[in-house]
Structure formats: structure tokens, C-alpha cells
N, CA, C and O of each residue as an XYZ file, in Angstrom:
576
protein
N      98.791    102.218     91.821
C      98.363    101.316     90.760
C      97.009    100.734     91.118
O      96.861    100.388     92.290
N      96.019    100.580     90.287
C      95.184     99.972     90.495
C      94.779     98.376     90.083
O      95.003     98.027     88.923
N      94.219     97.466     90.979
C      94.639     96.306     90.875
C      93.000     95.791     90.530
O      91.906     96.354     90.576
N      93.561     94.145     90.094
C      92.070     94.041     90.046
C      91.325     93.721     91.283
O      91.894     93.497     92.352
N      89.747     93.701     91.082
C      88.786     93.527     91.543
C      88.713     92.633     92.987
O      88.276     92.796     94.126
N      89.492     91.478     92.130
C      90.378     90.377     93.160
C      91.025     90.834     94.628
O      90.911     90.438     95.788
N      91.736     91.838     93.970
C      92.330     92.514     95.277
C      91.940     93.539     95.944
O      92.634     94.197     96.719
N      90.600     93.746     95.615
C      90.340     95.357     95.943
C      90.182     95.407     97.489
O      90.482     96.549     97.839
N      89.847     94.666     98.532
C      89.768     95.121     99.674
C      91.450     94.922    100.119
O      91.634     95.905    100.836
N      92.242     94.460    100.083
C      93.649     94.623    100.493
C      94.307     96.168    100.022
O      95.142     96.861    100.605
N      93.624     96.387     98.813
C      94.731     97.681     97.890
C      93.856     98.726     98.406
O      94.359     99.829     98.620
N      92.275     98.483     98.699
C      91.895     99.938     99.560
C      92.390    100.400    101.017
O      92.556    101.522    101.494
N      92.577     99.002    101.587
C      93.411     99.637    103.521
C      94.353    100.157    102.910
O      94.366    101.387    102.863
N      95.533     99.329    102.192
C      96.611     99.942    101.326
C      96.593    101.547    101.654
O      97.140    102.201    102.542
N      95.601    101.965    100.395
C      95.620    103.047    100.049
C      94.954    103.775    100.807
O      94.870    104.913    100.347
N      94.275    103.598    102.070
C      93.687    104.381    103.196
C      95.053    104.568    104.287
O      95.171    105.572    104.991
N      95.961    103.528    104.293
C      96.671    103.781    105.448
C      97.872    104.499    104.946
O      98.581    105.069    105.776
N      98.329    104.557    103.096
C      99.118    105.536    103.138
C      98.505    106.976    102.893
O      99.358    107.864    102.905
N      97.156    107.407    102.664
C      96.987    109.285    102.997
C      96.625    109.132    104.365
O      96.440    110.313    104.659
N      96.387    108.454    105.448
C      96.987    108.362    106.971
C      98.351    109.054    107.354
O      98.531    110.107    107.966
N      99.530    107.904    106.665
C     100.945    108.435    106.781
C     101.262    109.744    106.052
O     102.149    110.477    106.490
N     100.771    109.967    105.280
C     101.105    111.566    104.445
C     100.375    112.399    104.964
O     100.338    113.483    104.381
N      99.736    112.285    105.912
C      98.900    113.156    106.732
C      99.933    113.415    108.194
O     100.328    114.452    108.726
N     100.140    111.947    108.533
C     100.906    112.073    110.260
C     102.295    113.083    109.572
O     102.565    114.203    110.007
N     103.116    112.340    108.339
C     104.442    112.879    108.156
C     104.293    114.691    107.928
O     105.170    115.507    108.212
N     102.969    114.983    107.360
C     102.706    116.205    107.478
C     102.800    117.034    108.948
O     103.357    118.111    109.163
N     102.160    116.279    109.760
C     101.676    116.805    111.048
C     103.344    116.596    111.609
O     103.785    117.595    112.178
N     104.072    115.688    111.529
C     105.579    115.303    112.130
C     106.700    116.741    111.264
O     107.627    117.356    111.792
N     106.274    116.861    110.153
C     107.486    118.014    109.245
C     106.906    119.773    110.115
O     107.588    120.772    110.341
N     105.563    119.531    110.374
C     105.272    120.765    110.886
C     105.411    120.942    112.395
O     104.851    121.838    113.025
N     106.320    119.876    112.994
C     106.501    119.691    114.123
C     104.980    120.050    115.007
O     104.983    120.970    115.825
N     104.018    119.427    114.812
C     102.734    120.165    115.649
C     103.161    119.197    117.039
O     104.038    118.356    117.235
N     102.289    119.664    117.706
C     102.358    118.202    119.639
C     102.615    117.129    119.190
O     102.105    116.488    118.271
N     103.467    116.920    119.886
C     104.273    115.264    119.756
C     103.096    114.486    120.592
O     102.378    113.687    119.992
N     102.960    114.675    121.643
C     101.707    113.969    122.579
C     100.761    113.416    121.571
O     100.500    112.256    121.249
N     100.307    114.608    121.152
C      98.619    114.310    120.179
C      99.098    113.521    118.858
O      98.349    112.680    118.361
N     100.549    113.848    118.216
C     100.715    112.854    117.321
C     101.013    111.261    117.458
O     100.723    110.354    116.678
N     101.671    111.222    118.676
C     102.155    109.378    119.485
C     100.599    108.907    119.628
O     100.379    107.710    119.443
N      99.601    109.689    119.917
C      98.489    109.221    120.718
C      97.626    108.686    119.175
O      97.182    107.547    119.031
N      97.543    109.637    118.274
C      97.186    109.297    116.790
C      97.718    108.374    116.404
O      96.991    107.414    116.149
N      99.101    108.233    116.195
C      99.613    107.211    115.742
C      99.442    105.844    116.466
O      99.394    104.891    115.689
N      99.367    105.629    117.422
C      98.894    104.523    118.554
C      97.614    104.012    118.505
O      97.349    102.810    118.527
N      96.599    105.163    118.421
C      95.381    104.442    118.146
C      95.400    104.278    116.264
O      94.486    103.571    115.840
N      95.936    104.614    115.659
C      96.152    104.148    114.175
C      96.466    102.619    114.261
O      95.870    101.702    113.696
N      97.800    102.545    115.300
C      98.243    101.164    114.759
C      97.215    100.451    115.728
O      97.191     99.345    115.188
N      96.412    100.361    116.726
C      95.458     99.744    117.537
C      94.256     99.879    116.937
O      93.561     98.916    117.260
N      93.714    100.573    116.259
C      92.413    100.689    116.049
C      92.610    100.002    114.299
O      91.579     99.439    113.928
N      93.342     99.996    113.632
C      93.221    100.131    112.356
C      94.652     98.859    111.707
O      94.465     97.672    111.438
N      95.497     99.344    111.648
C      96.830     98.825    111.344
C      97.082     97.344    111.809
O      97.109     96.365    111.064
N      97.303     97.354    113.502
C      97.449     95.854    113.966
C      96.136     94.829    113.474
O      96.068     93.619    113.689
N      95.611     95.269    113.100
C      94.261     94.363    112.581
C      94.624     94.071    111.460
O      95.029     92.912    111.375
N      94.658     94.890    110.169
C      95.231     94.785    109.426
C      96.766     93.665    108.943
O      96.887     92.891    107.994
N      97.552     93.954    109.844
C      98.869     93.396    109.952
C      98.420     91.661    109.787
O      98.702     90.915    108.849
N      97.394     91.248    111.422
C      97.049     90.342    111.651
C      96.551     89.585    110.504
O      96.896     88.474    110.102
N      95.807     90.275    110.123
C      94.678     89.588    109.231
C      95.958     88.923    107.934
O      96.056     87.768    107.520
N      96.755     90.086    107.575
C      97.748     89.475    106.695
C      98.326     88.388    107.202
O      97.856     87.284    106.927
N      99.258     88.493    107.890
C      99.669     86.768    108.779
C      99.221     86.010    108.545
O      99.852     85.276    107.785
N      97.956     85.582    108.921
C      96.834     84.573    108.991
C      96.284     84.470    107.598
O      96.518     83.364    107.112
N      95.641     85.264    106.827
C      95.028     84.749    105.618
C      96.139     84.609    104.723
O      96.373     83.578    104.092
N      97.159     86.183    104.652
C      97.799     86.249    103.064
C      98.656     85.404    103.237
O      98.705     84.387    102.545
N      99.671     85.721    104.396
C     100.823     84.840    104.193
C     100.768     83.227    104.091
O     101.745     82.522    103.837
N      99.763     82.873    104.277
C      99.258     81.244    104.032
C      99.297     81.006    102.772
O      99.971     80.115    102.254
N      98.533     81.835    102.162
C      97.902     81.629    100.940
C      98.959     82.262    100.029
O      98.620     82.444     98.860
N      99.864     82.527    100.304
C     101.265     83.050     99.173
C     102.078     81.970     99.293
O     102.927     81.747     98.430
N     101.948     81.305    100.189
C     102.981     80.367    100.408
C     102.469     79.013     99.854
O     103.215     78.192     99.322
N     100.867     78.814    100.055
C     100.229     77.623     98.954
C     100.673     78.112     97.850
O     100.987     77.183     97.105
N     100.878     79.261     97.318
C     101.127     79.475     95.942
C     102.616     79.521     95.508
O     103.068     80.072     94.504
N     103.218     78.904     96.364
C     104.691     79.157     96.235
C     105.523     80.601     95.653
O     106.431     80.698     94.827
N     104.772     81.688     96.485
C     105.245     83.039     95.789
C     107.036     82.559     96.150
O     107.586     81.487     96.403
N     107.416     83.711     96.035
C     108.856     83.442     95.657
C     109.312     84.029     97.387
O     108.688     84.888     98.010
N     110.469     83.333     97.846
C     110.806     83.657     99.264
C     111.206     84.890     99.819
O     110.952     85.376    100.921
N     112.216     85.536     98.386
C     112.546     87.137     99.111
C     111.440     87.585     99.245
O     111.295     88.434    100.124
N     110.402     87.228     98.524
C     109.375     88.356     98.933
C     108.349     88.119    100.090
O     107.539     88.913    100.569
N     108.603     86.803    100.413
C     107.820     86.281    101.738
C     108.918     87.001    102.996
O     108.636     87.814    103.877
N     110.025     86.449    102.723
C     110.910     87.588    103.807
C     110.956     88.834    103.952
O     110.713     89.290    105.069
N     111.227     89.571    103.037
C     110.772     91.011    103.006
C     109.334     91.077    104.007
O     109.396     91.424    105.187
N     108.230     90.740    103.421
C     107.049     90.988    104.400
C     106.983     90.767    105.973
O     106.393     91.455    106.805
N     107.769     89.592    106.160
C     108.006     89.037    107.562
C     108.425     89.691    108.502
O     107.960     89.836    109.633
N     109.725     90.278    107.818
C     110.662     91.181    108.416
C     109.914     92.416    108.646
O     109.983     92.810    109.810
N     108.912     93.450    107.498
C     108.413     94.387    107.587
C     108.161     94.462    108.905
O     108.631     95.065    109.870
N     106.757     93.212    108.565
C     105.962     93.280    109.703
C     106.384     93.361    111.593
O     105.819     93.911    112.539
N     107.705     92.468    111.467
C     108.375     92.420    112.369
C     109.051     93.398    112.780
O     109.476     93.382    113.935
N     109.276     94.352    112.022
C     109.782     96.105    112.725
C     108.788     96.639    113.126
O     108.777     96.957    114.316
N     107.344     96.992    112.108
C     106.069     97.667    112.272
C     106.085     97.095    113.933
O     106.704     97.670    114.829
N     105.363     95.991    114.094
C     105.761     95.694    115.791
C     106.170     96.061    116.325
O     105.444     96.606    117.156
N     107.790     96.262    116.579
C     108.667     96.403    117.351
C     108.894     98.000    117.524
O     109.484     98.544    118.458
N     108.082     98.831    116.026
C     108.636    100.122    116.447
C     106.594    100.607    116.979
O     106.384    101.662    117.579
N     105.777     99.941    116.726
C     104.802    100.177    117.517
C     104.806     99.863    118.883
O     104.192    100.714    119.527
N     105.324     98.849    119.644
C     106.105     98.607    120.945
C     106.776    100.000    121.545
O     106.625    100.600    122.609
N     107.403    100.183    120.634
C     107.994    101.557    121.418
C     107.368    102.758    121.272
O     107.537    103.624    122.130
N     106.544    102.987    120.150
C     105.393    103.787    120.640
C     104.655    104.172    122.026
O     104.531    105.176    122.728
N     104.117    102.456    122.036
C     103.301    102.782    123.340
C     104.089    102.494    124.764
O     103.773    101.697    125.648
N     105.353    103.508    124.698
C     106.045    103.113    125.815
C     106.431    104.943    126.142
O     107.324    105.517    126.765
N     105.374    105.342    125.445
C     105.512    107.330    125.931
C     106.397    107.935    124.936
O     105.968    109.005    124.505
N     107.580    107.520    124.425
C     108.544    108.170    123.919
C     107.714    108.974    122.909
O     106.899    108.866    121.993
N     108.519    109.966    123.743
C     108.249    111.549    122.371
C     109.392    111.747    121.575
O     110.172    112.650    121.878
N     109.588    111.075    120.661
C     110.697    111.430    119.671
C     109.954    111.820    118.180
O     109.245    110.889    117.799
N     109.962    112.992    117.257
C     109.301    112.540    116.062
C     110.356    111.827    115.373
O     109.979    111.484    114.252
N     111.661    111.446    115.667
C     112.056    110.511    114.535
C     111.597    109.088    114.666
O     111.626    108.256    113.758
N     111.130    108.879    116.003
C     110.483    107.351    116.083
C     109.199    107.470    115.126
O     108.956    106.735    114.169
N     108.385    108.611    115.611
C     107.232    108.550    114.659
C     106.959    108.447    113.166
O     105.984    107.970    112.587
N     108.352    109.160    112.563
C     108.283    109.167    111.212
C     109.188    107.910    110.654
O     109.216    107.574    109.470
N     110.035    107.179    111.879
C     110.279    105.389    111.529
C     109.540    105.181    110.987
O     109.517    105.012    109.768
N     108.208    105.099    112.181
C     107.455    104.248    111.818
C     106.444    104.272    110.714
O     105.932    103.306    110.147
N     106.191    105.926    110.452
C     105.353    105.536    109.391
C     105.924    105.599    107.831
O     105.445    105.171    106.781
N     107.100    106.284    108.114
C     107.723    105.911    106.678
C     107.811    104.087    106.535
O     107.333    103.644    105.491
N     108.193    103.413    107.189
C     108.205    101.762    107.155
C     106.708    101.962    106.701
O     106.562    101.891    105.480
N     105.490    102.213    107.489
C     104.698    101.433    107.120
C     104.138    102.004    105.729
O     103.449    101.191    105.114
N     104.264    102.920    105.287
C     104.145    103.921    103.804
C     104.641    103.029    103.052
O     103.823    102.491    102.306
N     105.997    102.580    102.963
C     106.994    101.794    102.089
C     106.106    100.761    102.145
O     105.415    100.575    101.143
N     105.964    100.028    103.115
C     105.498     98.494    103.406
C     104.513     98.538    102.372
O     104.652     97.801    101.396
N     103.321     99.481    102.483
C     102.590     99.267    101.839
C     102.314     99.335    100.400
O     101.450     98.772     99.728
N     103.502    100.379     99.995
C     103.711    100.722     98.567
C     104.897     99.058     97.931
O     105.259     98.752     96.795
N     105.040     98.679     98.686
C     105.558     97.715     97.881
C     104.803     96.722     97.958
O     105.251     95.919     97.140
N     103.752     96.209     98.547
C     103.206     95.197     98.495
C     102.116     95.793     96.951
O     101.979     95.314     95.826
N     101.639     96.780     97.498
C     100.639     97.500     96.162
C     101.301     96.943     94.774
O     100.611     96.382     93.923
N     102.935     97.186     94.608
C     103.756     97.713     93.821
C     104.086     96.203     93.189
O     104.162     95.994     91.978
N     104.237     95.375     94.032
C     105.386     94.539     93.995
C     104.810     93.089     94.086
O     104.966     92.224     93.225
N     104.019     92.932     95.434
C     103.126     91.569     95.887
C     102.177     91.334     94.861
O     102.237     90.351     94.122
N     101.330     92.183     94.797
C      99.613     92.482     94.354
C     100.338     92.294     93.021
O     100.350     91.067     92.914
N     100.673     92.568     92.429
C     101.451     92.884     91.032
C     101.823     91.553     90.462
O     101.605     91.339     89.270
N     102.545     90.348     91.471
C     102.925     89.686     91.232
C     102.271     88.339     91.600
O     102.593     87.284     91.054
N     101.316     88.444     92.579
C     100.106     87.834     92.605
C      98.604     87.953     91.542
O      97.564     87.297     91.600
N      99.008     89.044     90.620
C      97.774     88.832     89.843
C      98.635     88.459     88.222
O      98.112     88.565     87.113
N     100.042     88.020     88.509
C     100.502     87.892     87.616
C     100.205     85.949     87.642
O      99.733     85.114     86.870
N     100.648     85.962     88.644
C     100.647     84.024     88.895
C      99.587     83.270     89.239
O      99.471     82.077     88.958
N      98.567     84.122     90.025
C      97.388     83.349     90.480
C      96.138     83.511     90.013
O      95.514     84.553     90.212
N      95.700     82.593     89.411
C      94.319     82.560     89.164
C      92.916     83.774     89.411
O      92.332     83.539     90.469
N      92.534     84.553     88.902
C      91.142     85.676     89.019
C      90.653     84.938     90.408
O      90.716     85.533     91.483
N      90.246     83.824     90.314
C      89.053     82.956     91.019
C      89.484     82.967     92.249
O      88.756     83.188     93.218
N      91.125     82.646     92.322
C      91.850     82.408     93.631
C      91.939     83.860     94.369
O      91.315     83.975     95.423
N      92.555     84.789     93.958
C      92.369     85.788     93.836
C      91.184     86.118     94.840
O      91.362     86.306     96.044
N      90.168     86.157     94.313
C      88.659     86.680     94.639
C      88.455     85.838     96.147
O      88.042     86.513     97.089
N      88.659     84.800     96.307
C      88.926     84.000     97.472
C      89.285     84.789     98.286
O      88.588     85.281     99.174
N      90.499     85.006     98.049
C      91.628     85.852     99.326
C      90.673     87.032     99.593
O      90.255     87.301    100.719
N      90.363     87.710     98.486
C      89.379     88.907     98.792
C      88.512     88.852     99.449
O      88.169     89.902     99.991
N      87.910     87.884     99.662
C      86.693     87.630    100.241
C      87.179     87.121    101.918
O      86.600     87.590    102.898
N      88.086     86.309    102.018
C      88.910     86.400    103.125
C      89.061     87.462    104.108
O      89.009     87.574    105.333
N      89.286     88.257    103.010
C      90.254     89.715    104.221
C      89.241     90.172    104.186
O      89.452     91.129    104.932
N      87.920     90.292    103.807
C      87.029     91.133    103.869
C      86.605     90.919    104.673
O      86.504     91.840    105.484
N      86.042     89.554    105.051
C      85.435     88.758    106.216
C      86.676     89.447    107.846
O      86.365     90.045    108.876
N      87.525     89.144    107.518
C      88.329     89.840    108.599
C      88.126     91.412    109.176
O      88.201     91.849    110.324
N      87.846     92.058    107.928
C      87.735     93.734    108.488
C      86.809     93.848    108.789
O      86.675     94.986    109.239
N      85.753     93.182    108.844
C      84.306     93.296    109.437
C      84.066     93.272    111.026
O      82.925     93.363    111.479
């Protein structure tokens, strides 16, 4: 879905980090080196992702919660985020399993398709263009 303007630097990582995951789940269904895929996926969530994650914490989840978004959906995210962690933790602990790998990026595929789907959706339903553009300008300042 395309969102507005407001949101456009959140819905482009979005949409950069899921043809990432449809790329790794490709490389995971064709069983290629597990090594070279843990090592991809590791510097994904280090170079790209945990930044990402962060930056949400700190700017969005503040600023959903000034807006009194609604709580399942503040939990849902919490929790996401709190597996993404825990199954990036075990990433960088060697394990060659591809079902850990495709945990993790199916979670973070989902994660992101529902925030696209679901958050963004429901934040440009309740909050203000102006406010909006704020946050944007926020996370932008962050990926820099």
C-alpha cells in the first residue's frame, strides 16, 4: 500500500527490508550455504534492521502513545520487536539452522507488512498530515 508523503521514509525501509526477506527466504528454499546466509542475515539485522528497530522505540513508539493509538496494537509491536531481538541473539551465536533463519525473517516480513498494513493505515487515519510529517522528519533524521 502506498502511504502518504507523511510516512514515506518509515514505508520505504518497510518496503526495502521486505525484498531483503524475499530474497534471504529465496536463498533459505534453495537451501544455498547456511554460513553465507547467517552471515547476511546478521549483518542485515546489524547494519540495517537494529537501527531501524531502534529508531522505532525511541521516536514511533513515543509518539503513538502521545496519540493514544490503541494498546493491542502498541503490544503487538513490543512483542514483535522483542522476538526480532531474541531470534537475532541467536543468530549471532553460530547456529546453522535454516529454520532459525526463516523465523526470523518471516517475523520480520510480517512485522513489517502489518505495520505498512495496519499501523501506517491507522495512523494516517487519526493523526493529523502535519503531525505525521513531524514523525517523518524524525526517522529521517535517525537514518542519516
Amino acid at each position: 500500500m502506498e502511504h502518504s508523503r507523511a510516512l514515506q521514509v518509515l514505508s520505504w525501509q518497510h518496503k526495502e527490508d521486505r525484498l531483503k526477506c524475499r530474497e534471504f527466504l529465496r536463498d533459505i528454499q534453495q537451501q544455498r550455504d547456511k554460513t553465507s546466509i547467517r552471515q547476511r542475515i546478521v549483518q542485515f539485522w546489524k547494519n540495517e534492521l537494529q537501527k531501524h528497530v531502534d529508531a522505532e522505540e525511541a521516536i514511533l513508539f513515543p509518539f503513538l502513545l502521545k496519540h493514544q493509538f490503541p494498546f493491542n496494537f502498541m503490544n503487538i509491536l513490543k512483542r514483535e520487536h522483542e522476538t526480532i531481538r531474541l531470534l537475532a541473539e541467536r543468530l549471532n551465536r553460530n547456529d546453522e539452522d535454516y529454520y532459525l533463519y526463516k523465523a526470523f525473517i518471516k517475523l520480520v516480513d510480517q512485522h513489517s507488512h502489518f505495520e505498512d498494513e495496519f499501523i501506517f493505515r491507522k495512523m494516517e487515519e487519526v493523526i493529523s498530515p502535519q503531525e505525521l510529517s513531524q514523525l517523518n522528519v524524525s526517522m529521517a533524521a535517525v537514518g542519516k
